[in-house]
N, C-alpha and C positions, 0 to 999 in steps of 0.2 A: 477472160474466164468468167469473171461474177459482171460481165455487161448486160443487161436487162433492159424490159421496157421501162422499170420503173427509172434507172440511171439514167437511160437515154429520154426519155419527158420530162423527168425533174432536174437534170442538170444535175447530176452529181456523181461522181467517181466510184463509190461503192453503194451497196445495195442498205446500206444500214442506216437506220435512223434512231436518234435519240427522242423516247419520249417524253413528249411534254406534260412533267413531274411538276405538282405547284408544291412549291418554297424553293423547288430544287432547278427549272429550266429557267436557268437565268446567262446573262452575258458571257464568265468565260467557260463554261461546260457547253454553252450552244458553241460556240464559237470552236471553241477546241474539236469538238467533231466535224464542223463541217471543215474547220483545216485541215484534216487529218483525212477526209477525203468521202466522210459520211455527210446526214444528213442533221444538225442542231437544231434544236426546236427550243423557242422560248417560249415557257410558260406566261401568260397576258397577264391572268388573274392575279399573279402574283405580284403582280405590280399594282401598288395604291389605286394609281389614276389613270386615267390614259396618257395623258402628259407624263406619267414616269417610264411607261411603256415607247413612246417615241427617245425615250433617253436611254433607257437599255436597249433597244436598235440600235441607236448611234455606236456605246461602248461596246455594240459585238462587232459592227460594222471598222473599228476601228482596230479588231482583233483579228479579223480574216476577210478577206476578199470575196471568200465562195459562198455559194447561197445556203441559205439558213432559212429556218419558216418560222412561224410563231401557232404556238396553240391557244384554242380559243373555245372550252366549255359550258356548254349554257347547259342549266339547271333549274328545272321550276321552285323558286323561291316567294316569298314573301314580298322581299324587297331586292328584287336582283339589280347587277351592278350593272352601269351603260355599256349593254354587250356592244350596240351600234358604233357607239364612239370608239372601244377599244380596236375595233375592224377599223374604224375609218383613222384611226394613230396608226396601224399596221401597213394599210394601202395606203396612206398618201407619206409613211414612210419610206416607200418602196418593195416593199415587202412584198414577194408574187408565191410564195406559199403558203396556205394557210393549212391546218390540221383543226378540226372540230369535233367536237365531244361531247355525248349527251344528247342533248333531245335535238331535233330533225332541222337542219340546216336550211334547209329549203327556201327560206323569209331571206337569209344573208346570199343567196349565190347570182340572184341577179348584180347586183352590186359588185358582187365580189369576180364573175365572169364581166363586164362588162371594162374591167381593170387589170384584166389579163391574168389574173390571179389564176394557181392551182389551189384545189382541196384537196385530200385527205383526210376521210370520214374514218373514226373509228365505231367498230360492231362487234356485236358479241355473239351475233349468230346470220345463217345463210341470208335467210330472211328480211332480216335489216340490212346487210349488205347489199342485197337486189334492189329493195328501197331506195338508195344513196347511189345506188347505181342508175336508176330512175329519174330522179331527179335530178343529174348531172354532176355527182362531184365524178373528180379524175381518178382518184383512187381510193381503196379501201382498207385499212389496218383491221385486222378481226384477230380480238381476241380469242385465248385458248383458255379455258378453266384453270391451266398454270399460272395466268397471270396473277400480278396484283393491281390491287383497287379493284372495280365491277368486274366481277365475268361473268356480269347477267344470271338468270336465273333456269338456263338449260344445261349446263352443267356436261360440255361437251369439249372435250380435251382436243389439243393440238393436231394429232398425228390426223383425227378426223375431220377436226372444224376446216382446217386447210385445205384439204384435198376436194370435200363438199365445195366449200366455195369455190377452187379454181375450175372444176367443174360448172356449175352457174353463173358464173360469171366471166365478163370481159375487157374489164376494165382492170388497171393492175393491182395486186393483192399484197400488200404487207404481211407476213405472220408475225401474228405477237403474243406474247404470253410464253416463259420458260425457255427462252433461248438467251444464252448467259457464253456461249463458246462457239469455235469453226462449226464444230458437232451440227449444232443447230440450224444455223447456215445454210450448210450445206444438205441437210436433210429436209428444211423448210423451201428452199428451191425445187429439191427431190418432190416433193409434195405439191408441186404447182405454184407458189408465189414467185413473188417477182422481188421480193426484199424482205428483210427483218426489221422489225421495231422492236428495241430494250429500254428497258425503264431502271430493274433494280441494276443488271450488271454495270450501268451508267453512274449511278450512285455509288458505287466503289471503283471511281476512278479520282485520279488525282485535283480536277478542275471540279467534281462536285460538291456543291458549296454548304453540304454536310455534315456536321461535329467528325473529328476521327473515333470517336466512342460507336458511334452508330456504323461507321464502318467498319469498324474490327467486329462488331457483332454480329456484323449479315457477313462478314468471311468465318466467323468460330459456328455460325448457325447450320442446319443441316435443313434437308428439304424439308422435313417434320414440322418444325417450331416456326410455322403461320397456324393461324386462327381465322374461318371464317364467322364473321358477324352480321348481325343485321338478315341473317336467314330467312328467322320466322316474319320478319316486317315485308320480306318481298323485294331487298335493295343490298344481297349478297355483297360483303366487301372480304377481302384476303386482305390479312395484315399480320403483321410482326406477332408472335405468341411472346405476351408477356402478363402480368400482374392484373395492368388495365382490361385487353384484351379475351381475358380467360375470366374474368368477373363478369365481361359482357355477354357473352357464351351464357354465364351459368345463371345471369338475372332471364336473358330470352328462354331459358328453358324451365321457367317457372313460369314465364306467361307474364309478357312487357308492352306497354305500347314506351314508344319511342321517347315519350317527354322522362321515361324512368331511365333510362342512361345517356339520354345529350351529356350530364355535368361529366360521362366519361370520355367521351367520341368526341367531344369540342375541337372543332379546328386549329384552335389556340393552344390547348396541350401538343399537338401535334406537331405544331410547329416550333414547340419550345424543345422535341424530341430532336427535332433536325440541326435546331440553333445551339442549343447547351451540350446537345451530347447524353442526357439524363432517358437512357431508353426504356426505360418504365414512366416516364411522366405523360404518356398518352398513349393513343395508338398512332401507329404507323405503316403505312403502307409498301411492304414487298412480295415476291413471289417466290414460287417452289424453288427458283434457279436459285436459288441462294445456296442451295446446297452443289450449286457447281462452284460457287466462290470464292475463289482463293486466295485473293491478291487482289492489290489496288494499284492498277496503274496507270499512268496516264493516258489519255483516249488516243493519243497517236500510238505509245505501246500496244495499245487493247486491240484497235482496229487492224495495224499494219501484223497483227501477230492470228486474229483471226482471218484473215483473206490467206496470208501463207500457210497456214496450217489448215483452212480450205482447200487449197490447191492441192496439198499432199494428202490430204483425205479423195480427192476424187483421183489425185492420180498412184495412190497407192494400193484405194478398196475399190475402187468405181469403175478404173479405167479397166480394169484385168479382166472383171465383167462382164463389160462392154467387147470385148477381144473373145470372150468365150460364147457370148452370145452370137457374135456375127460368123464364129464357126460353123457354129449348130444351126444357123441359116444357110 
């Protein structure tokens, strides 16, 4: 029932993929989704070196058999970290998935085609999606303005961005952004893709290696309580509505350039958000679905309870439908 192009190219049982979340895509949350029959992605960046990213390969590898990808972000920086080496810890680990983020792949795909590697390009709009299509990755995650972290700055919701894309394009299409249940699923296939990708609902599952403070708070949270920041800078981010969050709101709307809230936005608060549990001590990145949920449970729970509760959505709303339509043909 949920068999697709994307399942049948990428080797994996259901249509869903965990996003590659830094502090959070690490060994046993990749792992536990793709044994569960999805797609795990480890986050690279999150790993010091590359040498510790060849060792968290290893301990997924020794957690499940089935294939798993690794995410891979570049980001124009200053002093950006050995994006090169971290791909080449990933392929000559074995690794034939890759997911990439941020600015334009294109430099990594020789290499990375040449090694039998797939991609998976993440986009924020048709546009860029055609791009990434152009230049050869295999498939393409596009976000929806539900998401969190970037949803770019066109500001074009799911039910639309999705059906746009699978329209222009032909290669397979992830929806992401705001799918948190079966619901989603099965209304993002409705909609033309070929799979899901989740980031927050991932984050309140049992293997994500997230304070429980921070989980209880994105189940008691409602779709309301995110904050986008960074608006008026041109680098829209969705994140948790909190103390830190809502100061940064209210310095941009007096008129900021960016060197006036880094000591808020720091990577480093954020990551003490995910490790301590303290969810006012930075900002943090989730999205609208928060307000789908409910519960934290294991990724074999989560997964094997949304494909069944897919199925009884298509064969309870979909399928009767489908019966009345081919009447009235």
């Amino acid at each position: 029932m949920f068999s697709t192009r994307f399942t049948e190219q990428f080797g994996v049982r259901y249509p869903i993929v965990q996003g590659g979340m830094m502090w959070v895509g690490r060994a046993r949350l990749a792992a536990a989704v793709s044994e569960a029959g999805g797609l795990g992605i480890l986050t690279a960046l999150t790993q010091p070196s590359p040498q510790d990213l060849r060792e968290e390969i290893a301990r997924t590898r020794e957690l499940t058999a089935n294939p798993f990808g690794v995410n891979l972000t570049v980001l124009p920086t200053i002093d950006p970290p050995p994006y090169d080496e971290y791909l080449r810890a990933a392929v000559e680990s074995g690794i034939t998935i890759i997911e990439t983020a941020g600015s334009n792949p294109a430099k990594f795909l020789p290499y990375l085609k040449d090694n039998g590697v797939k991609v998976i390009h993440k986009c924020t709009s048709v546009r860029h999606a055609l791009k990434a299509q152009a230049i050869g990755v295999d498939a393409v995650s596009i976000d929806g303005f539900e998401c969190a972290g970037h949803p770019g700055e066109d500001d074009i919701p799911g039910l639309v961005l999705i059906p746009a894309a699978a329209d222009a394009l032909e290669i397979p299409i992830l929806a992401s952004g705001g799918i948190a249940d079966a619901r989603g699923l099965v209304a993002a296939i409705a909609l033309g893709a070929d799979g899901i990708n989740m980031g927050s609902r991932f984050l309140c599952t049992v293997e994500s290696p997230i304070a429980p403070e921070v989980k209880a708070q994105i189940v008691a949270n409602s779709e309301l309580d995110t904050k986008l920041i960074f608006r008026t800078l041109g680098n829209t981010a969705r994140v948790a509505k909190n103390s830190v969050s809502v100061e940064v709101v209210e310095t941009e709307a007096q008129g900021c350039e960016f060197e006036d809230i880094r000591h808020l936005v720091a990577g480093a608060r954020g990551r003490k958000v995910f490790e301590d549990g303290d969810v006012e001590a930075g900002i943090w990145s989730v999205g609208l679905c928060q307000g789908l949920i409910r519960d934290v449970p294991t990724c074999a729970q989560l997964i094997e309870r949304m494909i069944a509760e897919g199925g009884s959505i298509i064969e309870r709303r979909l399928a009767p439908l489908a019966k009345v339509a081919e009447g009235v043909a």
